[in-house]
C-alpha positions in Angstrom: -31.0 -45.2 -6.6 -28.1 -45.2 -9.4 -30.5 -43.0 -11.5 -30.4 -40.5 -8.5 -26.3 -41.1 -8.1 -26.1 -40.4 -11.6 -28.3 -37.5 -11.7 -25.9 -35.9 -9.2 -22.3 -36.7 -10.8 -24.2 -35.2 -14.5 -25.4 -32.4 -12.0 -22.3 -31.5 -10.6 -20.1 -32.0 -13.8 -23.0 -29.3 -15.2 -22.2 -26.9 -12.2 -18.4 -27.3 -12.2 -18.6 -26.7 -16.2 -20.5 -23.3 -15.9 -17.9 -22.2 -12.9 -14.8 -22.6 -14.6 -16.7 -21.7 -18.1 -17.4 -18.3 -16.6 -14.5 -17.6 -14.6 -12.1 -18.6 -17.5 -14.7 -15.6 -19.5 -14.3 -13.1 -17.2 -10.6 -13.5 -16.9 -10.1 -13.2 -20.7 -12.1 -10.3 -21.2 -10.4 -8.4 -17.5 -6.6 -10.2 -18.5 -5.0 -7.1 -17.9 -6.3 -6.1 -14.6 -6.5 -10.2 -13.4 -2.3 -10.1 -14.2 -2.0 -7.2 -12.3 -4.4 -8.9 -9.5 -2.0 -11.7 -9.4 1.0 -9.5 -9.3 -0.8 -8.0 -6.1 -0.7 -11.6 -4.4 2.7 -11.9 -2.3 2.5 -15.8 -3.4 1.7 -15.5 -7.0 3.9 -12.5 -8.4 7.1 -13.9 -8.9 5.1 -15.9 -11.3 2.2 -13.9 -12.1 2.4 -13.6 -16.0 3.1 -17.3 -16.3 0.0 -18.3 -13.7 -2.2 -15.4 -15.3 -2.3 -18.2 -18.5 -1.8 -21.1 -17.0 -5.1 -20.7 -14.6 -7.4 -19.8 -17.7 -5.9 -22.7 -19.8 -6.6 -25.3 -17.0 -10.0 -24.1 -16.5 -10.8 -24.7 -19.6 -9.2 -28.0 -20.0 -11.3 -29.1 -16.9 -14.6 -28.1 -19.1 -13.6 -30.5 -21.9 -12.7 -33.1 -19.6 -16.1 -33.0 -18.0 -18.0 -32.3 -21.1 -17.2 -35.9 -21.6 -18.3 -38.9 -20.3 -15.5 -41.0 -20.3 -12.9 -38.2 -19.7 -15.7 -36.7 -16.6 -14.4 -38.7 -14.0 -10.9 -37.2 -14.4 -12.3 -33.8 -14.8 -13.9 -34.3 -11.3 -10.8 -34.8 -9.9 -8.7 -32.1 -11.8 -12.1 -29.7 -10.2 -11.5 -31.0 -6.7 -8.0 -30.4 -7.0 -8.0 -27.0 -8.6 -10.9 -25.8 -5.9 -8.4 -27.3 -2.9 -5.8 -25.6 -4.3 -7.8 -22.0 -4.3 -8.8 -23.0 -1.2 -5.8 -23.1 0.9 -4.5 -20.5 -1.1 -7.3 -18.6 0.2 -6.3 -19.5 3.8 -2.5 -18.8 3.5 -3.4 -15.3 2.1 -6.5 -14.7 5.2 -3.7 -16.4 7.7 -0.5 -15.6 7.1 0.0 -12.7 4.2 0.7 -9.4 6.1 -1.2 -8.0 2.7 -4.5 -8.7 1.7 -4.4 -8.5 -2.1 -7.1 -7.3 -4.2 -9.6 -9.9 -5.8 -8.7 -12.2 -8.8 -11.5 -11.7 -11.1 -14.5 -14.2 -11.7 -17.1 -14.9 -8.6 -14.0 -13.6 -6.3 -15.1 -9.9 -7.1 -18.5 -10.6 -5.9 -17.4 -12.5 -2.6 -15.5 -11.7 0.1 -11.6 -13.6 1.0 -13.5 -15.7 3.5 -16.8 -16.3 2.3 -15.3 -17.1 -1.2 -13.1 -20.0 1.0 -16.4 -21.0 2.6 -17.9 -21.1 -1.6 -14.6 -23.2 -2.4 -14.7 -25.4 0.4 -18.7 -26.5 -0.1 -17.1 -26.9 -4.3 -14.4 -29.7 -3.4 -17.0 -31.6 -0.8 -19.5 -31.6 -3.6 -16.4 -32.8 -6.5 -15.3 -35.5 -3.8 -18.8 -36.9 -3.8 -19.1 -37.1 -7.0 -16.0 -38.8 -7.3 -16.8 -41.2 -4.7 -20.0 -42.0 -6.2 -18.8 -42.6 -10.1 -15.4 -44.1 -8.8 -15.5 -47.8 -9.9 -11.8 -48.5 -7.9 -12.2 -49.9 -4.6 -13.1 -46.6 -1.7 -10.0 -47.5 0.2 -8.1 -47.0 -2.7 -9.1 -43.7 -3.2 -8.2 -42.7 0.3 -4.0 -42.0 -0.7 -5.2 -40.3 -4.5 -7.3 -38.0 -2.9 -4.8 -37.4 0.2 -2.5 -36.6 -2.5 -4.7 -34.1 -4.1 -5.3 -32.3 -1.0 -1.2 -32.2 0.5 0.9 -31.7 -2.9 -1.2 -28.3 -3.3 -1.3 -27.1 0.3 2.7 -28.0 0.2 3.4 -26.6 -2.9 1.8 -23.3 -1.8 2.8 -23.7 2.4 6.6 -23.7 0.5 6.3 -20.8 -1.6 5.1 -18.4 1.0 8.4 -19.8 3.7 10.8 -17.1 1.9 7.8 -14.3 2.0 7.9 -14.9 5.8 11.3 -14.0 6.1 11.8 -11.6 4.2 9.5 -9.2 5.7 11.4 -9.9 9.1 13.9 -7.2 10.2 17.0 -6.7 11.7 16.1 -5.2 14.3 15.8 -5.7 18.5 12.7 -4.6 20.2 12.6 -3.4 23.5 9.1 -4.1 25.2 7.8 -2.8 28.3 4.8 -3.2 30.3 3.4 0.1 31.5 -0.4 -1.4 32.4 -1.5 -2.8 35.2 -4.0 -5.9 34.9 -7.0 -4.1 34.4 -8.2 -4.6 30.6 -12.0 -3.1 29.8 -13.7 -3.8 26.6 -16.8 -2.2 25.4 -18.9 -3.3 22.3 -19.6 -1.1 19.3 -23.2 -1.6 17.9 -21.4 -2.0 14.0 -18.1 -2.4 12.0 -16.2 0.3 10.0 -15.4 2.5 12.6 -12.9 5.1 13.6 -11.1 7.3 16.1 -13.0 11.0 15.0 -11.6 12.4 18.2 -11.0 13.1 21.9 -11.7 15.4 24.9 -9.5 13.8 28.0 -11.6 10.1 28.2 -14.5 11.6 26.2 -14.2 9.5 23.6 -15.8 10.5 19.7 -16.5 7.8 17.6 -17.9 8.0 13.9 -18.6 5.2 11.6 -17.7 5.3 7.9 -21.0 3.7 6.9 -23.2 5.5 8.9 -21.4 8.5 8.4 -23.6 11.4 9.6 -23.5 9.5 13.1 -21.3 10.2 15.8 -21.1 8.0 19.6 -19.8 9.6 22.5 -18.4 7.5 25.1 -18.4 8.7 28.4 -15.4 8.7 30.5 -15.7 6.1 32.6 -16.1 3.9 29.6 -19.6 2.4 30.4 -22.0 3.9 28.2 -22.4 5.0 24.5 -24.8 7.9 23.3 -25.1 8.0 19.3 -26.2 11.2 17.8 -27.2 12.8 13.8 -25.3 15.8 13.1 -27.6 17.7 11.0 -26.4 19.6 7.9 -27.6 22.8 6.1 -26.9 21.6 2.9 -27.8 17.7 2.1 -27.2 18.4 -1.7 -23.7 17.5 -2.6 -22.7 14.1 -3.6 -20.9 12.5 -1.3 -18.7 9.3 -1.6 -16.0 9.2 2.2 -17.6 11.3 4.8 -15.4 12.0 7.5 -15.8 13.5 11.1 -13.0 15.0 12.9 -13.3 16.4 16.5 -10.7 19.2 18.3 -13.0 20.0 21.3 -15.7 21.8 21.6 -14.7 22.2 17.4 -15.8 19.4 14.7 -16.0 19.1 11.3 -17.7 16.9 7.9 -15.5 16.4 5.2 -15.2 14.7 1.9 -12.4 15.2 -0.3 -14.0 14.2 -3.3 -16.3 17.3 -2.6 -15.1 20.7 -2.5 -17.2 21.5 1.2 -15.9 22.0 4.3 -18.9 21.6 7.6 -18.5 22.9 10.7 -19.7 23.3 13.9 -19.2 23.6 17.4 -20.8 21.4 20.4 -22.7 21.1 22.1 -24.6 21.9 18.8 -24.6 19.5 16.4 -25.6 21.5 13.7 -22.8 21.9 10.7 -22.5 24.7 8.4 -20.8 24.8 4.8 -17.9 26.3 4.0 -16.9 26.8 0.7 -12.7 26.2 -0.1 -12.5 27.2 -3.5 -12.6 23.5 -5.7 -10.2 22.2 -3.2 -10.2 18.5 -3.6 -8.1 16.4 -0.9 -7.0 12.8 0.4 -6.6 13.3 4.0 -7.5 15.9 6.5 -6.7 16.8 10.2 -8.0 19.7 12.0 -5.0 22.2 13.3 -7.9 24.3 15.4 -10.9 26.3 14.7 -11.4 27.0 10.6 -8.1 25.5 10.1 -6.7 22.2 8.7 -3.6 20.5 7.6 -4.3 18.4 4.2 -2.9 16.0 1.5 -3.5 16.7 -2.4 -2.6 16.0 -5.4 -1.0 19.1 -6.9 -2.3 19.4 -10.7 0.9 20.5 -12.2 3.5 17.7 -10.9 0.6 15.1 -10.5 2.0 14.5 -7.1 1.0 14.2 -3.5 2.0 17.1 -0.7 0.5 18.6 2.0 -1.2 22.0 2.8 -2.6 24.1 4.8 -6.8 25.8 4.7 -8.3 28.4 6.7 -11.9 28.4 6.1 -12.6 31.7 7.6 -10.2 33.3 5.1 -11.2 30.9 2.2 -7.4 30.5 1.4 -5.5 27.5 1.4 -1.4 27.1 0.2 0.4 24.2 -0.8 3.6 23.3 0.7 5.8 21.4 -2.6 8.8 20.7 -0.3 7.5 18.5 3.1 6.6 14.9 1.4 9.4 13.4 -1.0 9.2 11.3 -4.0 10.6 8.0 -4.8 8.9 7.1 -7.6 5.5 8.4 -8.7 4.7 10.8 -5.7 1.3 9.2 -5.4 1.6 5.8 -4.0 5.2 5.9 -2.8 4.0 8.8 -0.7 0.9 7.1 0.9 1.3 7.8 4.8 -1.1 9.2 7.4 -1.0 12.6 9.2 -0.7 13.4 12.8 -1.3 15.9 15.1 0.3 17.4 18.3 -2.2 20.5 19.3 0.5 21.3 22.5 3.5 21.6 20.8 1.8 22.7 17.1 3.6 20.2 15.1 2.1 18.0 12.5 3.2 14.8 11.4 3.5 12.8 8.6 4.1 9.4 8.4 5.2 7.3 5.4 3.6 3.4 4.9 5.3 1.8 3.0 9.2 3.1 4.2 10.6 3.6 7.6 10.6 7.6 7.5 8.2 10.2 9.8 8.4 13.9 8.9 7.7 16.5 11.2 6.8 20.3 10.8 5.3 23.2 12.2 1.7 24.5 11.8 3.2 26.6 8.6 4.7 23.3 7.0 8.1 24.8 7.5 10.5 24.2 10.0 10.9 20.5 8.2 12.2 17.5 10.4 12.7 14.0 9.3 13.8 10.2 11.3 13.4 7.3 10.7 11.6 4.1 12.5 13.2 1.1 13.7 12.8 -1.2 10.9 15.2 -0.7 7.8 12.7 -0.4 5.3 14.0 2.7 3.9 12.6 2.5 0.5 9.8 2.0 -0.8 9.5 -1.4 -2.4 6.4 0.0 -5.3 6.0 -1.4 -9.0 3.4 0.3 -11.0 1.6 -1.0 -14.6 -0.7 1.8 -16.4 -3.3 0.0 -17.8 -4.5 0.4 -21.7 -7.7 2.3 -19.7 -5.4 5.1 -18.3 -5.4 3.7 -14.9 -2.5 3.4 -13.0 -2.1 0.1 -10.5 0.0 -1.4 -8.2 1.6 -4.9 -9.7 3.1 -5.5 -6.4 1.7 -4.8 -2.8 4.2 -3.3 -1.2 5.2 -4.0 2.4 3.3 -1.9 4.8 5.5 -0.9 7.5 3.9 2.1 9.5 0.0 1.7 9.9 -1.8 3.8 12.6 -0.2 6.7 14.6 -1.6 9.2 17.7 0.9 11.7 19.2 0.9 12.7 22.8 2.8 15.2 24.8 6.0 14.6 22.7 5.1 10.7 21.9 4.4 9.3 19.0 2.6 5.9 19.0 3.1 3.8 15.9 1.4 0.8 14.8 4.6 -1.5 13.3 3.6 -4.3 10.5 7.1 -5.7 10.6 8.7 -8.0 12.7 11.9 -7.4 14.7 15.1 -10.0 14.8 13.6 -12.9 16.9 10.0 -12.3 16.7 8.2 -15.5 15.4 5.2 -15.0 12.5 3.3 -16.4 14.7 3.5 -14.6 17.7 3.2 -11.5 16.0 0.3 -12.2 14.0 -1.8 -12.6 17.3 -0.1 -9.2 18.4 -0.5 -5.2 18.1 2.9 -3.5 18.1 2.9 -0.7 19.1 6.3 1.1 18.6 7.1 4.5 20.6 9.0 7.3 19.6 10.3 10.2 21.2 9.7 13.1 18.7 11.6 15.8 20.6 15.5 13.9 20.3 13.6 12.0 17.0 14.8 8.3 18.5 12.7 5.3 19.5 12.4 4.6 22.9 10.7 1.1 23.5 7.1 -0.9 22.5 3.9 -1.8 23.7 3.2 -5.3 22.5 -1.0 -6.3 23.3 -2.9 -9.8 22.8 -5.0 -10.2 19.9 -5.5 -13.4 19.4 -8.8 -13.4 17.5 -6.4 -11.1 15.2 -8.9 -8.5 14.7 -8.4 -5.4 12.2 -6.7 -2.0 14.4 -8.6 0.7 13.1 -6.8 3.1 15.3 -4.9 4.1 18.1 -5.6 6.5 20.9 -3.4 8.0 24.3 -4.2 9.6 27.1 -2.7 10.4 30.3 -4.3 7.4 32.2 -5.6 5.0 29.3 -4.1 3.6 25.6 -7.2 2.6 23.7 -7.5 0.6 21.0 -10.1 0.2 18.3 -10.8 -2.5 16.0 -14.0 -2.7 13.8 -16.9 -3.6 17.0 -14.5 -3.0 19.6 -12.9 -0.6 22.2 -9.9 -1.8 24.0 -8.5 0.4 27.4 -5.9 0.0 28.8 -4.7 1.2 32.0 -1.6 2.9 32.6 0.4 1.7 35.9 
């Protein structure tokens, strides 16, 4: 039996040795991109260049200690404190960060936030074994040491995220309303990854960014879904984000990362290529039949603005003068486009500051306000890498997420909270803040449950329903 028990702790002293041997590696040999990782994380980058050291150090010091056998059993308990500590640091960020940073090297690149937490929590029940079998003090005794372990990490992190929570609070007062009656209806997507193509009335069009040649129709009285293949002519180009876009009985497949622009018309589903001239893009939104509003990246001022193609001429012009620069034009400038077909205005607005632009079909005609929250600037530090690449260091606060306009409406998804609004409420809400687009002021919110706090992939209104989308879902709501 002690053989066995021993077998285990020399086991697990192996396992934890090759863990922190190869995530200490693949740090070292990544540093730069794991400091800029850490910089992403809203609770490590105030300290990120200090912690960026300080991890890889006391990885490595954990291998020595349990490369030793008198110095193993406090290298088990240095392992089970470290894997608490990424543990609840993992949960704080899933929980309670209003930004989910990118990965921080090692088996995290490999793993999902939550599985890698599931990974972390199966590593400290497997270290507190071990430690309860090779501990020679008394098991009662090791009740308050390993208490200790677990609370001085969660507190030391729990503390450092408080001021976080604040400050992405704002000064402002919402004013919600209630405009549906009791009547909630739900209806289950077969898969994830999906998104809003388009609409005709309560015809709803669906597309999936995995499955991206298929496209579900949901039938107005929200009951049924029909999934059909849109059929190319041309299946030889290469392509990475396929997106479909609907302006009934109109649709198009696009990818900006290839210079090819399908269309059809339904009931057909057959596409056909049209070529734009080596016009690479970011975002697309269909103005009407063979034309399109889109954001590029203009090759002379490396800098994002929007444009407008007309397939049928093969002729697109940029427009230098509608999106404004605050820092590099590329990330400060990161919004989403919007489109009122009635009143042929197109609308762009910014993520990461408090700002919506408006303009005509021509991109002239320019309009600008402002949303409620006073995030006027965007809060964006950049590192270019010794690789050429250019990255974020600090996640900036994303204020405006999703938008859909209707009949002089715009309906914005809101990521901050107004004066008075808990974290915790909010976090198990989608706000919804409306503007009026005509006298450019906001008018009042929509605030609905979502207390499984599911992912919004988009937003839809029409004249009876609001719908809401999340990744397997369809939320409608009905309008009193």
């Amino acid at each position: 039996m002690k053989t066995i028990r021993s077998k285990f702790v020399i086991g697990t002293s192996y396992f934890f040795i090759l863990l922190f041997c190869y995530a200490a590696v693949s740090k070292v040999f990544d540093f730069e991109n794991f400091q800029v990782q850490l910089a992403q994380s809203p609770l490590t980058n105030p300290y990120s260049v200090v912690i960026s050291y300080l991890v890889i150090v006391v990885e490595l010091i954990i291998v020595i200690l349990l490369s030793s056998s008198k110095l193993r059993l406090l290298g088990l308990h240095a392992s089970f404190t470290l894997m608490v500590f990424f543990t609840v640091y993992i949960y704080v960020i899933l929980n309670y960060s209003d930004n989910i940073p990118c990965s921080c090297g090692g088996i995290l690149e490999k793993m999902g936030w939550f599985e890698h937490m599931i990974f972390n929590i199966l590593c400290s029940a497997i270290a507190l074994l071990a430690i309860v079998i090779s501990s020679k003090t008394k098991k009662v005794k090791l009740i308050p040491i390993m208490s200790g372990e677990i609370i001085i990490p969660s507190l030391l992190l729990l503390s450092s995220f408080y001021p976080i929570i604040k400050q992405n609070q704002g000064s402002f007062v919402r004013k919600v309303t209630e405009p549906f009656t009791s009547e909630i209806r739900i209806i289950e997507l077969p898969k994830s990854n999906h998104y809003f193509a388009g609409n005709k009335s309560d015809t709803l069009f669906v597309a999936n960014s995995k499955t991206p040649l298929l496209l579900t129709t949901v039938d107005p009285k929200f009951k049924s879904l029909k999934t059909e293949t849109i059929k190319l002519d041309d299946y030889s180009l290469r392509f990475r984000s396929v997106r479909i876009n609907v302006v009934y009985p109109n649709f198009s497949i696009t990818d900006g990362k290839v210079p090819a622009i399908f269309e059809g018309k339904f009931p057909s589903l057959n596409v056909y290529k049209a070529d734009i001239d080596n016009l690479y893009f970011s975002k697309l939104l269909p103005l009407g039949q063979h034309q399109y509003v889109f954001r590029a990246v203009i090759t002379k001022t490396k800098e994002s603005e929007l444009g407008i193609l007309n397939t049928s001429l093969k002729d697109y012009m940029l427009q230098p003068k509608v999106l404004e620069s605050e820092i590099d034009g590329i990330f400060d400038t990161d919004g989403n486009i919007s489109v009122d077909l009635k009143s042929k205005r197109i609308f762009y607005t910014y993520l990461y500051r408090n700002e919506i632009v408006s303009t005509d079909f021509n991109l002239k005609n320019i309009e600008r306000f402002n949303t409620i929250d006073s995030f006027s600037n965007s809060n964006i530090k950049l590192k270019k890498l010794s690789n050429g690449q250019t990255k974020l260091i600090k996640l900036p606060q994303q204020v405006n997420v999703y938008q859909t306009v209707w009949r002089d409406k715009l309906y914005n998804i809101s990521n901050i909270r107004g004066k008075n609004e808990s974290f915790t409420d909010f976090s198990k809400q989608i706000v919804v803040d409306i503007y009026d687009v005509e006298k450019k002021k906001y008018l009042y919110s929509y605030a609905f449950k979502n207390e499984s706090k599911s992912a919004v992939k988009g937003i839809l209104r029409t004249k009876k329903y609001f719908y809401v989308l999340s990744s397997d879902q369809i939320g409608r709501y009905t309008f009193k």
